[in-house]
C-alpha positions in Angstrom: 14.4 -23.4 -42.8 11.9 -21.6 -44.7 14.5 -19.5 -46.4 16.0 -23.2 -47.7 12.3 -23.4 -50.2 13.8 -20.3 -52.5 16.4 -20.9 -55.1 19.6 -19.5 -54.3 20.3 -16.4 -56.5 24.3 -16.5 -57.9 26.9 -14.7 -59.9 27.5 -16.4 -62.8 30.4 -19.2 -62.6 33.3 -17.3 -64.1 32.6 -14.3 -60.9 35.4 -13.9 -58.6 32.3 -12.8 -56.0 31.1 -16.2 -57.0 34.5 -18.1 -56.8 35.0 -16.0 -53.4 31.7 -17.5 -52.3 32.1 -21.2 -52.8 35.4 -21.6 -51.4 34.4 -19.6 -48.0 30.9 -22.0 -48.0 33.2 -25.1 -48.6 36.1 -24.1 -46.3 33.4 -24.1 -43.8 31.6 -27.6 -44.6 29.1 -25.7 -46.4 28.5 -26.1 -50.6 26.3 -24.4 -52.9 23.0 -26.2 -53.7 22.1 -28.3 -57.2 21.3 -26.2 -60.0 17.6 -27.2 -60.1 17.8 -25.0 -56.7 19.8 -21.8 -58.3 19.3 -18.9 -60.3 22.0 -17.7 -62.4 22.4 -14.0 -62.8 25.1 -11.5 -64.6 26.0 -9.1 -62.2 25.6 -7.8 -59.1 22.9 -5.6 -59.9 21.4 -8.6 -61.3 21.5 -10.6 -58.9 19.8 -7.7 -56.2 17.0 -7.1 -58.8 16.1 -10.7 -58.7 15.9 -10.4 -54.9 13.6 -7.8 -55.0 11.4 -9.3 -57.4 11.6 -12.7 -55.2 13.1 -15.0 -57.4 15.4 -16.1 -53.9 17.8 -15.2 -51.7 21.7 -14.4 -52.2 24.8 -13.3 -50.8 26.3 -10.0 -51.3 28.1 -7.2 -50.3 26.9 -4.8 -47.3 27.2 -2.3 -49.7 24.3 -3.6 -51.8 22.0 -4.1 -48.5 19.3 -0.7 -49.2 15.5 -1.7 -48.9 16.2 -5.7 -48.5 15.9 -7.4 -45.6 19.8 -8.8 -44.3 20.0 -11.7 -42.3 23.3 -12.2 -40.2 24.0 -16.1 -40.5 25.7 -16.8 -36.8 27.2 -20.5 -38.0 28.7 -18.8 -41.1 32.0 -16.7 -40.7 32.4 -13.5 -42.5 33.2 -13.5 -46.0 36.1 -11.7 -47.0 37.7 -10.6 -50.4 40.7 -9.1 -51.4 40.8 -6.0 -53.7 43.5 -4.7 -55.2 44.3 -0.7 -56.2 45.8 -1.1 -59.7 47.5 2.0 -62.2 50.6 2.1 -64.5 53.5 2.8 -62.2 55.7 3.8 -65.4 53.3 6.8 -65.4 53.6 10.2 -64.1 50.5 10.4 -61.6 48.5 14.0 -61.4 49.3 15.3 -57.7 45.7 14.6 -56.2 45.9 10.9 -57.9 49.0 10.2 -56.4 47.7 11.3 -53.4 44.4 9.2 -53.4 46.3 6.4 -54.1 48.9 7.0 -50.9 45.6 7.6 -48.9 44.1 4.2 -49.7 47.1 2.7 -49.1 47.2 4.1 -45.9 43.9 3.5 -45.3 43.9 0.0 -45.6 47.0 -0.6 -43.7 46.0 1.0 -40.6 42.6 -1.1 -40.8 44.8 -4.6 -41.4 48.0 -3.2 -38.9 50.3 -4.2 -41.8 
């Protein structure tokens, strides 16, 4: 493939997006190239900067798909990754926090039918 003659543009190795990455590639008999073939960048704005200057390609988020051209990857299953809602439960909550946080949990467990 064309695409396969640009470095691969990566988190750097201690990202959980990066961690999240190489276990979903090898889980599905896939691996991350050598490092002569990468790009190593801090962040996810990082990493979408040095797409859009052309340094290579990447994975990433829907989320941080604007002006950059996506490619859906058919032989490559979704990629998904857990997030978790944290706060201090011995604290008392203001009203509208407390109800944000009931509303994403809500949220997400009509989406998953939990």
């Amino acid at each position: 493939s064309d695409l396969m003659k640009f470095p691969l543009v990566i988190r750097e190795s201690d990202s959980g997006t990066r961690s999240v990455l190489e276990e979903n590639l090898e889980r599905n008999g896939f691996s991350l190239p050598s490092r002569k073939k990468t790009v190593e960048v801090g962040g996810t704005h990082a990493l979408v900067q040095a797409v859009r200057e052309g340094l290579g390609f990447s994975f990433v988020s829907s989320f941080h798909v604007h002006d950059l051209f996506e490619l859906n990857i058919e032989d490559l299953p979704e990629i998904k990754r857990k997030f978790y809602l944290l706060y201090r439960s011995d604290s008392l909550l203001d009203r509208k926090v407390d109800e944000f946080i009931r509303f994403v949990i809500d949220f997400f467990k009509a989406d998953t039918g939990v």
